[in-house]
PDB file of N, H, CA, C and O in Angstrom:
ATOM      1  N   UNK A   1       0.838  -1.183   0.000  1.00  0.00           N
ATOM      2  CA  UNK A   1       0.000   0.000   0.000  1.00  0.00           C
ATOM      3  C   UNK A   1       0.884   1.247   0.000  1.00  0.00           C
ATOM      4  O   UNK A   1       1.660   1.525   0.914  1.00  0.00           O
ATOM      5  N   UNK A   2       0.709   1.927  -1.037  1.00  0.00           N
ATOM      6  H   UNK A   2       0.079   1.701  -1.780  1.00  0.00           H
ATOM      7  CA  UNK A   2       1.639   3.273  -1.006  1.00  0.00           C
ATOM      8  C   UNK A   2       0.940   4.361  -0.305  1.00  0.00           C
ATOM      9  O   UNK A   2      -0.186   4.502  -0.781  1.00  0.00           O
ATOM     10  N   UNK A   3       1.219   5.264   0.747  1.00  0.00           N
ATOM     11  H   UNK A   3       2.134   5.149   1.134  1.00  0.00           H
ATOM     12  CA  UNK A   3       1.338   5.860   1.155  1.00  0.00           C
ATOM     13  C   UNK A   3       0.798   7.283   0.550  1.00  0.00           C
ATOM     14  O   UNK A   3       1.082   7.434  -0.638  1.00  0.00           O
ATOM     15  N   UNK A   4       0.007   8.442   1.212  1.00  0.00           N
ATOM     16  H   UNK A   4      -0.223   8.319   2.177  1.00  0.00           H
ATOM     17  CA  UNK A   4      -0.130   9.440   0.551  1.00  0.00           C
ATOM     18  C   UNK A   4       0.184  10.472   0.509  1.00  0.00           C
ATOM     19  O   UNK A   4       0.021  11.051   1.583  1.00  0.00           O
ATOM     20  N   UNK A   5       0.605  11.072  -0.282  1.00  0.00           N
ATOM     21  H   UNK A   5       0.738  10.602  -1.154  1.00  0.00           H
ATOM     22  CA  UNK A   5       1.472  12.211   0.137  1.00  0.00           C
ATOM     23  C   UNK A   5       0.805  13.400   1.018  1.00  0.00           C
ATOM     24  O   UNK A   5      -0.349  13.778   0.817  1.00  0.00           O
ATOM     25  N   UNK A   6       1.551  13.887   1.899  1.00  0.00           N
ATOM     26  H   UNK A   6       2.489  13.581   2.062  1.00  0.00           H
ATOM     27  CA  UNK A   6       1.679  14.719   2.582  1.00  0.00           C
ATOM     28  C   UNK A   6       1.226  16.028   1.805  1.00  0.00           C
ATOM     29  O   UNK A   6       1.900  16.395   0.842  1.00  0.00           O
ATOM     30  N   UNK A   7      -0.180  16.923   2.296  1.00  0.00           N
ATOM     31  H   UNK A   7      -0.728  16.626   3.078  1.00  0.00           H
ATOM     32  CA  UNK A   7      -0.126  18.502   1.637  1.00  0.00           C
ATOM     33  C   UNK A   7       0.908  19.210   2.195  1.00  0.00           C
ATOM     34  O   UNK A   7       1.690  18.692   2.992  1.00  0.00           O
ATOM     35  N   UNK A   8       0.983  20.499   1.795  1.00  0.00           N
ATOM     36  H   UNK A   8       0.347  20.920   1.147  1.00  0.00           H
ATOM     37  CA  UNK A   8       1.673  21.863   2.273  1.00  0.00           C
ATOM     38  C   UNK A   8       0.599  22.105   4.086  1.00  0.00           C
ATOM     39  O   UNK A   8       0.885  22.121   5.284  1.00  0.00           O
ATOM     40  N   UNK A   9      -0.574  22.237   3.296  1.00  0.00           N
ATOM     41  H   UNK A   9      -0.806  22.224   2.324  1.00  0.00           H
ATOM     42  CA  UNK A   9      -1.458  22.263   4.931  1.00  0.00           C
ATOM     43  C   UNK A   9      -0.964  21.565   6.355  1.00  0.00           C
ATOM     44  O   UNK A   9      -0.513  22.026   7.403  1.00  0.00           O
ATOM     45  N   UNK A  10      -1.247  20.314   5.912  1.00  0.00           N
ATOM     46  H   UNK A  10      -1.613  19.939   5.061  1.00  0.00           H
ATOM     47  CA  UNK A  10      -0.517  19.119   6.372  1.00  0.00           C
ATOM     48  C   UNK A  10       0.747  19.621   7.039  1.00  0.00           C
ATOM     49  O   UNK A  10       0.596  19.931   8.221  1.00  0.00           O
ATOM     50  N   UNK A  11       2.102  19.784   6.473  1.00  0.00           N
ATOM     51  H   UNK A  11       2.224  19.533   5.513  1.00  0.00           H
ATOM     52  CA  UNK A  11       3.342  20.118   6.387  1.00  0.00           C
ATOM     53  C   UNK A  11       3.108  21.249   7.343  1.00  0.00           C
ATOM     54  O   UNK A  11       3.941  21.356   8.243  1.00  0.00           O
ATOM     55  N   UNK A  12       2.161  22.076   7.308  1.00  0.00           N
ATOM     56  H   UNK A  12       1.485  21.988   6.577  1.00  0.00           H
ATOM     57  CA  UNK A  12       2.263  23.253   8.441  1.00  0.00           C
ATOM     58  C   UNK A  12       1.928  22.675   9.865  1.00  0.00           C
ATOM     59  O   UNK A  12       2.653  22.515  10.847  1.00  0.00           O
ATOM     60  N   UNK A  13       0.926  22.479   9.709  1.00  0.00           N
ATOM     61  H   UNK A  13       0.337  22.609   8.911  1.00  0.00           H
ATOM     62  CA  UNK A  13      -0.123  22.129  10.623  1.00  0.00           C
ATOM     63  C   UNK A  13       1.416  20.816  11.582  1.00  0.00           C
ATOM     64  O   UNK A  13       1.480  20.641  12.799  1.00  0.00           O
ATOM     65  N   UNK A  14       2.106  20.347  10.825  1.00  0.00           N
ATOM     66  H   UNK A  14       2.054  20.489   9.836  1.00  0.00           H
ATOM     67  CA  UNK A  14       3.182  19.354  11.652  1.00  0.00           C
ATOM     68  C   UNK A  14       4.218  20.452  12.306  1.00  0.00           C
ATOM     69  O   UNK A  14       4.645  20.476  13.460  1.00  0.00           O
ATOM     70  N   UNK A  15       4.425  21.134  11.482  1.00  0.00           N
ATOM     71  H   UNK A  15       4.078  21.114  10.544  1.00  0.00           H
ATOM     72  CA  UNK A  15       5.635  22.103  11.799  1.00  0.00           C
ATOM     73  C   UNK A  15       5.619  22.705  13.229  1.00  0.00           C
ATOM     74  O   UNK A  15       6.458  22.725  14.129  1.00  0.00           O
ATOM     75  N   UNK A  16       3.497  23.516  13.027  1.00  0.00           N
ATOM     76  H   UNK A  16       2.815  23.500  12.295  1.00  0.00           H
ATOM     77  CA  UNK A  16       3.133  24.224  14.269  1.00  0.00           C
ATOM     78  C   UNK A  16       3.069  23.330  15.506  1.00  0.00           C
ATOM     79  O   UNK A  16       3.775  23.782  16.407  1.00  0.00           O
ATOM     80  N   UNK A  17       2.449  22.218  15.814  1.00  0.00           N
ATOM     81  H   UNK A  17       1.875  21.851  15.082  1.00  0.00           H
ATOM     82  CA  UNK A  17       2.465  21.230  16.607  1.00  0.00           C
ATOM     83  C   UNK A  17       4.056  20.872  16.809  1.00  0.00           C
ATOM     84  O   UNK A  17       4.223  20.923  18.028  1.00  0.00           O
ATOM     85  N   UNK A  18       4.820  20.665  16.424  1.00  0.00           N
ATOM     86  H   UNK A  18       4.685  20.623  15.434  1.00  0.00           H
ATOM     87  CA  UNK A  18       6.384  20.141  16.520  1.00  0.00           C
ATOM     88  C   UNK A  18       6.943  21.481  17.652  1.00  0.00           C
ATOM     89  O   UNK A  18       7.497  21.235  18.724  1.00  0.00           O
ATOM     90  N   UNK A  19       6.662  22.883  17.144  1.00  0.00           N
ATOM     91  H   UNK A  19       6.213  23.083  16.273  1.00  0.00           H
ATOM     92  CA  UNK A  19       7.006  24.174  17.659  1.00  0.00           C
ATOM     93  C   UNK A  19       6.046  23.709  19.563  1.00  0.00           C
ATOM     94  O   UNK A  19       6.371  23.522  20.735  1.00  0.00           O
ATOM     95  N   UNK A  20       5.199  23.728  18.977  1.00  0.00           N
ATOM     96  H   UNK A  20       4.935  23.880  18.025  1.00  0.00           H
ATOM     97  CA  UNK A  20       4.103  23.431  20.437  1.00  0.00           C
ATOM     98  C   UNK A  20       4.929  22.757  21.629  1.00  0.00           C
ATOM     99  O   UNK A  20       5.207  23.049  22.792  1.00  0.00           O
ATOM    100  N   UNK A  21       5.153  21.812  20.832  1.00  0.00           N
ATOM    101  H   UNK A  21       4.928  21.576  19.887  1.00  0.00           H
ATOM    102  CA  UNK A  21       5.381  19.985  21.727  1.00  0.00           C
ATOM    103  C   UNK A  21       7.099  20.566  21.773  1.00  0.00           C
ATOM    104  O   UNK A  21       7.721  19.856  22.563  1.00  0.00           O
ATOM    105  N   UNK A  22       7.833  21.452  21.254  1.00  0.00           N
ATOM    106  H   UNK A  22       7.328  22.028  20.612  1.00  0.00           H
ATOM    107  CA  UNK A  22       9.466  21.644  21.462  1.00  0.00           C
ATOM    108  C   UNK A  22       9.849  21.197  23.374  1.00  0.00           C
ATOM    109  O   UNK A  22      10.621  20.328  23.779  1.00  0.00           O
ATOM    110  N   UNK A  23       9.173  21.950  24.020  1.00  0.00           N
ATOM    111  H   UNK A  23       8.547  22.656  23.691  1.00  0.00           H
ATOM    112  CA  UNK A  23       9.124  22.040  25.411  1.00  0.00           C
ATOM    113  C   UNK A  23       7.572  21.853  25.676  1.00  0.00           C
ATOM    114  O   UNK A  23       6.931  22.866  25.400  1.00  0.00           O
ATOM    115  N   UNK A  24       6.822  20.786  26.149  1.00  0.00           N
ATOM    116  H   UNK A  24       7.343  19.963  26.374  1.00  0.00           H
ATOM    117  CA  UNK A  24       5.794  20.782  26.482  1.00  0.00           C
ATOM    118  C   UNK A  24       5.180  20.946  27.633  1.00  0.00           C
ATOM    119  O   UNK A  24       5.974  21.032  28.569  1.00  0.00           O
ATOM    120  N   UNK A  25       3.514  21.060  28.070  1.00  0.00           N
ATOM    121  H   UNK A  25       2.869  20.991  27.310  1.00  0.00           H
ATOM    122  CA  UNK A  25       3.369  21.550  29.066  1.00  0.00           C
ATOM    123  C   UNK A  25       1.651  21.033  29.102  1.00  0.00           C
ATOM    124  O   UNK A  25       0.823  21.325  28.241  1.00  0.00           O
ATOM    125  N   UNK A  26       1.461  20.402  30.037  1.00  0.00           N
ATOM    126  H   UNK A  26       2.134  20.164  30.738  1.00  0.00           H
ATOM    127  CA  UNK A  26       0.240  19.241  29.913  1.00  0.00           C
ATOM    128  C   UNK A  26      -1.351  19.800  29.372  1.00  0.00           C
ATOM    129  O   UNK A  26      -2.362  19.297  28.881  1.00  0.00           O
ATOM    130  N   UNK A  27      -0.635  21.813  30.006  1.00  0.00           N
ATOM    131  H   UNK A  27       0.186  22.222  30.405  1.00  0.00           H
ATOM    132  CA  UNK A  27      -1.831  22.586  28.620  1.00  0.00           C
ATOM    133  C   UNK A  27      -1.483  21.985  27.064  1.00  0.00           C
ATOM    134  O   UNK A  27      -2.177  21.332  26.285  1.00  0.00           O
ATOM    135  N   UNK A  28      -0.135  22.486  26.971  1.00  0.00           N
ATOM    136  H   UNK A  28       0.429  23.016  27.604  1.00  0.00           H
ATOM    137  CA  UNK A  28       0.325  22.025  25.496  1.00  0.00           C
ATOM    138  C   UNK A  28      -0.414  21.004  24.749  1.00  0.00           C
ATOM    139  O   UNK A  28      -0.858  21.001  23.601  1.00  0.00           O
ATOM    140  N   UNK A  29      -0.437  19.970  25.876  1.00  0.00           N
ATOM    141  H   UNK A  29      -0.077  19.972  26.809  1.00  0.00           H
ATOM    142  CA  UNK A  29      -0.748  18.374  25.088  1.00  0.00           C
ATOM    143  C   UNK A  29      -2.313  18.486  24.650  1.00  0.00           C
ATOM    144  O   UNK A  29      -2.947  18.222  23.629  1.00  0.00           O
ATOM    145  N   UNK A  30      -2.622  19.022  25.970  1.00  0.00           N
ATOM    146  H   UNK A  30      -2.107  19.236  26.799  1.00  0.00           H
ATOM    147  CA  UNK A  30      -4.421  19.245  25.936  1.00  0.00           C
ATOM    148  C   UNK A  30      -5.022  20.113  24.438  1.00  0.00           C
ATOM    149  O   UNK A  30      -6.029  19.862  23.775  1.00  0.00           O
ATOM    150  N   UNK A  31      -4.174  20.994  24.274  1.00  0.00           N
ATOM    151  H   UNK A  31      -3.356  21.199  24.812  1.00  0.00           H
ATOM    152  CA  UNK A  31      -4.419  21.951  22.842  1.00  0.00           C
ATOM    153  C   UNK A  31      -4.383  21.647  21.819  1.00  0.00           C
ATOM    154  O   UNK A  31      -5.105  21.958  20.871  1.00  0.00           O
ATOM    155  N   UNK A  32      -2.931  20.541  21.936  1.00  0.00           N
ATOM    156  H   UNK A  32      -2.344  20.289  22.706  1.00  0.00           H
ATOM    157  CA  UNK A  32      -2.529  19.788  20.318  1.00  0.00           C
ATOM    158  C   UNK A  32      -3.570  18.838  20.376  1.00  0.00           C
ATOM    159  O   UNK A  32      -4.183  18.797  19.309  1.00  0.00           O
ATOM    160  N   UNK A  33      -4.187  17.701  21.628  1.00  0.00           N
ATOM    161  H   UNK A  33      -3.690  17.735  22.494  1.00  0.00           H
ATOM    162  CA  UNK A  33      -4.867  16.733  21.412  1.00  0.00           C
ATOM    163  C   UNK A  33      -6.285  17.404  20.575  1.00  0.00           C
ATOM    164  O   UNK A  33      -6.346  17.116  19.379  1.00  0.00           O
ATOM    165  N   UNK A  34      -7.365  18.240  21.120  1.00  0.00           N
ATOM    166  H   UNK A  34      -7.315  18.474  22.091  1.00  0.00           H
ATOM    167  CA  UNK A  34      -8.278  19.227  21.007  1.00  0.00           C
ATOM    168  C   UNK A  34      -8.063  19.520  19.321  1.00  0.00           C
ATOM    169  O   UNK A  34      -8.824  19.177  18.416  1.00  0.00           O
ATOM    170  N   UNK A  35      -6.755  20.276  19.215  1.00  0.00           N
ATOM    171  H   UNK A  35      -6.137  20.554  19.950  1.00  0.00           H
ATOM    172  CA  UNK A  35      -6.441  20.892  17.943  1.00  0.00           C
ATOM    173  C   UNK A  35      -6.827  19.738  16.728  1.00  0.00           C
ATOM    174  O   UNK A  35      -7.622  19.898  15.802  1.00  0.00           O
ATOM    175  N   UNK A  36      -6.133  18.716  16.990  1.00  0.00           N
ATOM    176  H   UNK A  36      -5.487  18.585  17.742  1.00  0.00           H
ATOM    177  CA  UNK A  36      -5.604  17.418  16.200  1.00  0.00           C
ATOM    178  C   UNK A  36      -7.140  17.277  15.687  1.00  0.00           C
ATOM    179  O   UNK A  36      -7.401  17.584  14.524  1.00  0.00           O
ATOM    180  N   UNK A  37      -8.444  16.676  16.819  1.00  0.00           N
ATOM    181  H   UNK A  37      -8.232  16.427  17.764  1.00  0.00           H
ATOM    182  CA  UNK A  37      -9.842  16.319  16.228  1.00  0.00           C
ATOM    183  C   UNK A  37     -10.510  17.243  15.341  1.00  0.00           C
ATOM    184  O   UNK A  37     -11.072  16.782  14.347  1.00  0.00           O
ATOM    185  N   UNK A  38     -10.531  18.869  15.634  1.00  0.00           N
ATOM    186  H   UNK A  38     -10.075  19.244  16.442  1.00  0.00           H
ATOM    187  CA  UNK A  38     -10.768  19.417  14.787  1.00  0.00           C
ATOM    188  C   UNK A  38      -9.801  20.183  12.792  1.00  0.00           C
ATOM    189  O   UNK A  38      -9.947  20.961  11.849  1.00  0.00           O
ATOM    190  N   UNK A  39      -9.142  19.407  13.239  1.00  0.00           N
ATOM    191  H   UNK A  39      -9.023  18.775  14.005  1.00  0.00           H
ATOM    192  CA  UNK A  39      -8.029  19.908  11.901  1.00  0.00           C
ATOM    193  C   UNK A  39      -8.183  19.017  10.329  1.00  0.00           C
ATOM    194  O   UNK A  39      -7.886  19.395   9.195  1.00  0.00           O
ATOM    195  N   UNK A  40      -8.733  17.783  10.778  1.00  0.00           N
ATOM    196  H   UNK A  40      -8.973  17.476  11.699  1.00  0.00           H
ATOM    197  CA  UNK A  40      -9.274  16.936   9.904  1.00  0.00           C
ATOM    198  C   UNK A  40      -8.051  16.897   8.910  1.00  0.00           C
ATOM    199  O   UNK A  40      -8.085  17.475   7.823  1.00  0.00           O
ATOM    200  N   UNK A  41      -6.778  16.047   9.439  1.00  0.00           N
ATOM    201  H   UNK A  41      -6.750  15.578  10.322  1.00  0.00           H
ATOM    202  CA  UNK A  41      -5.801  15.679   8.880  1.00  0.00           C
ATOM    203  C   UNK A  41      -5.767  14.055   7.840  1.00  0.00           C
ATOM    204  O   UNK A  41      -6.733  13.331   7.599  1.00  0.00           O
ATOM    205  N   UNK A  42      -4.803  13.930   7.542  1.00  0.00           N
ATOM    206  H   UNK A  42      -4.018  14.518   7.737  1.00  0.00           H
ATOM    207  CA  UNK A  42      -4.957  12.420   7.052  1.00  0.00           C
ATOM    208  C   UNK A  42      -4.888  11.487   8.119  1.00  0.00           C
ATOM    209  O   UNK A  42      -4.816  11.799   9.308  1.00  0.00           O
ATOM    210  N   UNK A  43      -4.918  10.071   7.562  1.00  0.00           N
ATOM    211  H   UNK A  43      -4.977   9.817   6.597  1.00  0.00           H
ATOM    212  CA  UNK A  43      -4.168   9.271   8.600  1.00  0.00           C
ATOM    213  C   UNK A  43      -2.832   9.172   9.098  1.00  0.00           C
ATOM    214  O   UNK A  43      -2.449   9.132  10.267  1.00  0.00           O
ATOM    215  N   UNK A  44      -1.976   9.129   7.690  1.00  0.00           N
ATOM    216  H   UNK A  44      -2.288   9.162   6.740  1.00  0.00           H
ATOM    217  CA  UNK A  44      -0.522   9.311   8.197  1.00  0.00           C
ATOM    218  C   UNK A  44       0.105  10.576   8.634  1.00  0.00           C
ATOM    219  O   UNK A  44       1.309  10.804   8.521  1.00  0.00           O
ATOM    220  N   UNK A  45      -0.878  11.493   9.205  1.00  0.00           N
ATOM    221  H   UNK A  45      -1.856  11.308   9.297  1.00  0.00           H
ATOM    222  CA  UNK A  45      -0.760  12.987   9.516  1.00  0.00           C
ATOM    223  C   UNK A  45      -0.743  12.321  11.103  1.00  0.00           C
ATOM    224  O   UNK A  45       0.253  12.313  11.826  1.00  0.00           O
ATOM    225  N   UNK A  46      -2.185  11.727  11.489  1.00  0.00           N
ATOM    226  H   UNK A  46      -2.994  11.733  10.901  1.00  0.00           H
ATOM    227  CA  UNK A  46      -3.045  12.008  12.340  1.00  0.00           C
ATOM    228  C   UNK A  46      -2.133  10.460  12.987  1.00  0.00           C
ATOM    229  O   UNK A  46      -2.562   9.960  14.027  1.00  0.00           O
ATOM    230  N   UNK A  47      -1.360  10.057  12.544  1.00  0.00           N
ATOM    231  H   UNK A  47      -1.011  10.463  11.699  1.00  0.00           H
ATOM    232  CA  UNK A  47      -0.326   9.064  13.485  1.00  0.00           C
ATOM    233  C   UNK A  47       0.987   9.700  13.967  1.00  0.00           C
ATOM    234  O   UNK A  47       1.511   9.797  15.077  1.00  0.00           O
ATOM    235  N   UNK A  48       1.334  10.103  12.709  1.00  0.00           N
ATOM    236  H   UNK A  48       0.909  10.024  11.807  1.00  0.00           H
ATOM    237  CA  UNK A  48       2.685  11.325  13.381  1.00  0.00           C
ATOM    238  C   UNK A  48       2.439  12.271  14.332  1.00  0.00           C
ATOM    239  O   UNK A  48       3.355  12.901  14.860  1.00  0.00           O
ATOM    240  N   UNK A  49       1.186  12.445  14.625  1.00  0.00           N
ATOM    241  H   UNK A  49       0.442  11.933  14.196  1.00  0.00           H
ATOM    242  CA  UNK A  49       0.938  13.719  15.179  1.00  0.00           C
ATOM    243  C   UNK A  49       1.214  13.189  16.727  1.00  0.00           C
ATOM    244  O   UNK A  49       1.983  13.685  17.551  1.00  0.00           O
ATOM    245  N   UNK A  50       0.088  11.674  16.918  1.00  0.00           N
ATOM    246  H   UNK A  50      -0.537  11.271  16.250  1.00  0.00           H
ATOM    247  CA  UNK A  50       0.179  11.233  17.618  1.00  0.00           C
ATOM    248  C   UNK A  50       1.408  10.591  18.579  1.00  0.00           C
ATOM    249  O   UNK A  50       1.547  10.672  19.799  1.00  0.00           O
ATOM    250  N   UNK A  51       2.032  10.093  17.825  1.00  0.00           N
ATOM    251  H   UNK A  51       1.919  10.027  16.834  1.00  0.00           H
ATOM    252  CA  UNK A  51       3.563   9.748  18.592  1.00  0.00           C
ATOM    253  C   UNK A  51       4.115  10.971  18.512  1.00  0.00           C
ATOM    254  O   UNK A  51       5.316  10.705  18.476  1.00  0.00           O
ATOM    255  N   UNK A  52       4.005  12.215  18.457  1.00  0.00           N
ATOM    256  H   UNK A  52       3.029  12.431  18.486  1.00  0.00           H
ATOM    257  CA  UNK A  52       4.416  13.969  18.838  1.00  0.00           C
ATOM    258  C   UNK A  52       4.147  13.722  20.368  1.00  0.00           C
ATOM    259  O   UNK A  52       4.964  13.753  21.288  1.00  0.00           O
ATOM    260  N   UNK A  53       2.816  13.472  20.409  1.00  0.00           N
ATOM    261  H   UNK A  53       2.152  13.447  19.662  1.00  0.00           H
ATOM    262  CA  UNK A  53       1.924  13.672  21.404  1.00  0.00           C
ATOM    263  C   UNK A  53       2.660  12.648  22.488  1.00  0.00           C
ATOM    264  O   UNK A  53       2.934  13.035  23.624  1.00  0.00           O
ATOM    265  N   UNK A  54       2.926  11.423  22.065  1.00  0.00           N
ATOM    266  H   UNK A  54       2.703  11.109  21.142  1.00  0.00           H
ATOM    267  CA  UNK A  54       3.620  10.594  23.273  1.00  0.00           C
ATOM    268  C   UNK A  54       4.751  11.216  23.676  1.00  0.00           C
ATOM    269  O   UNK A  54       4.888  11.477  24.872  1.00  0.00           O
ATOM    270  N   UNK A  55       5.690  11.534  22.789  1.00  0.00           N
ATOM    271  H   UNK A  55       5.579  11.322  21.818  1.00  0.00           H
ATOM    272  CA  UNK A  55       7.271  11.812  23.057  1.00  0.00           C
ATOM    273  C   UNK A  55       6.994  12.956  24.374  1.00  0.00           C
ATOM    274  O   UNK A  55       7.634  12.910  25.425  1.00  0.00           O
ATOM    275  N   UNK A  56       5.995  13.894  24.101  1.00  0.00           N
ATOM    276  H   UNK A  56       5.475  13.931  23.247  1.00  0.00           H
ATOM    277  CA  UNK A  56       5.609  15.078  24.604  1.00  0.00           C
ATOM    278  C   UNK A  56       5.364  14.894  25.754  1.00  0.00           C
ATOM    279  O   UNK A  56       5.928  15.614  26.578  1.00  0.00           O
ATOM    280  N   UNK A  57       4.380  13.802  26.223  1.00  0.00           N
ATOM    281  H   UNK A  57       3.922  13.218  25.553  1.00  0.00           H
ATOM    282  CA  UNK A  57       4.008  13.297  27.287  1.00  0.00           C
ATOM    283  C   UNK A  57       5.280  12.515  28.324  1.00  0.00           C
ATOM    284  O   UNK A  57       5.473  12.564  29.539  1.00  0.00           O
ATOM    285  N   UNK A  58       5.978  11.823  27.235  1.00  0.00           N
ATOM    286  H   UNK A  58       5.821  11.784  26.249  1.00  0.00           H
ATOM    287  CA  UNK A  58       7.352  11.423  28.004  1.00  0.00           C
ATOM    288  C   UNK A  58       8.197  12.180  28.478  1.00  0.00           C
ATOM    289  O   UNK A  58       8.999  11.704  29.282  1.00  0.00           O
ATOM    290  N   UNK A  59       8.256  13.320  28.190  1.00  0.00           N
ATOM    291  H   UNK A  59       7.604  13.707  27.537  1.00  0.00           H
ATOM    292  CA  UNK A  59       8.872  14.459  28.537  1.00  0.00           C
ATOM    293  C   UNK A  59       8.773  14.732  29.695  1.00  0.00           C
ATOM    294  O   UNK A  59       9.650  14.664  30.556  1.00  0.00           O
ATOM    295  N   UNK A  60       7.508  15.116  29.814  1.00  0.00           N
ATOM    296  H   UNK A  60       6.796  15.171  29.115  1.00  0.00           H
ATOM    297  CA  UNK A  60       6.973  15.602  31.116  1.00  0.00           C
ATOM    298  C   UNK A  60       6.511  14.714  31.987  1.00  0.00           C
ATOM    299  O   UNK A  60       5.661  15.131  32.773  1.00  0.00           O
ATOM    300  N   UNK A  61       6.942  13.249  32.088  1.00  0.00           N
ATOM    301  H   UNK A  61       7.633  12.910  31.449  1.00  0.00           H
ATOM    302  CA  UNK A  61       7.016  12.294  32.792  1.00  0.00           C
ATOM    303  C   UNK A  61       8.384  12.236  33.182  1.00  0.00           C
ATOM    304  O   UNK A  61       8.520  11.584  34.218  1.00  0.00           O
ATOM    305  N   UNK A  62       9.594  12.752  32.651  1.00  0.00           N
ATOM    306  H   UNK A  62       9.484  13.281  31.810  1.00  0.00           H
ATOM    307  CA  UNK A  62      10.664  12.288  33.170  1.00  0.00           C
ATOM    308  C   UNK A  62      10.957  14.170  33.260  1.00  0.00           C
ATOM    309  O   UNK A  62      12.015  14.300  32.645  1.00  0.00           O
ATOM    310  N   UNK A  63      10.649  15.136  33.582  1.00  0.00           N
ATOM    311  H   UNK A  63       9.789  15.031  34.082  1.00  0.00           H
ATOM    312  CA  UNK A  63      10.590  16.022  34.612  1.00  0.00           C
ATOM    313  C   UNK A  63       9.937  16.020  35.460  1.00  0.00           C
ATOM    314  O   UNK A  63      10.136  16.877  36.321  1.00  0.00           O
ATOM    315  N   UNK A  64       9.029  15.223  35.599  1.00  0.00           N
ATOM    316  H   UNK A  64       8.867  14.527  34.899  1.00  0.00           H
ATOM    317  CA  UNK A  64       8.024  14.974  37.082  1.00  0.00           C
ATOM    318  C   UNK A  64       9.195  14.144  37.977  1.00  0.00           C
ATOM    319  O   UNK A  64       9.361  14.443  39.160  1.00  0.00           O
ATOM    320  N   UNK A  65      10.090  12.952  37.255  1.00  0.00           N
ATOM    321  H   UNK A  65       9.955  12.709  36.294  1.00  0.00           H
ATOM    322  CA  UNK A  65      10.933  11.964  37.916  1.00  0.00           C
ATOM    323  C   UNK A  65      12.139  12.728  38.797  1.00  0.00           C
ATOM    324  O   UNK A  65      12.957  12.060  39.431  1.00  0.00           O
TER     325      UNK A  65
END
C-alpha cells in the first residue's frame, strides 16, 4: 500500500504542533490533542501527530521523575 502524500497544509499544521510539543506543558498536550480532532488531517498525519503527542508526554514524565 503506497502511502499518501503529505499537503503543504498538512506540512504546516506538523511544523506548528512540533514548535508546540518543542518544550511541552500538559496545557500544550491538551491543545494539540483538542487541535488534532478538529483539523481533519490524514491518517498518516493524524499518526505522526500522535507519537508527537507521546514523546511530549514522556517528557513531562521524566521532569516529574
Amino acid at each position: 500500500m503506497k502511502a499518501k502524500e503529505i499537503t503543504p497544509r498538512e506540512v504546516s499544521i506538523l511544523a506548528l504542533f512540533k514548535q508546540r510539543l518543542y518544550n511541552p506543558t500538559k496545557e500544550d498536550i491538551l491543545v494539540v490533542e483538542n487541535d488534532l480532532k478538529e483539523m481533519g488531517v490524514s491518517i498518516e498525519v493524524e499518526r505522526i501527530l500522535k507519537l508527537m503527542l507521546k514523546e511530549a508526554q514522556n517528557k513531562i514524565n521524566k521532569k516529574i521523575e
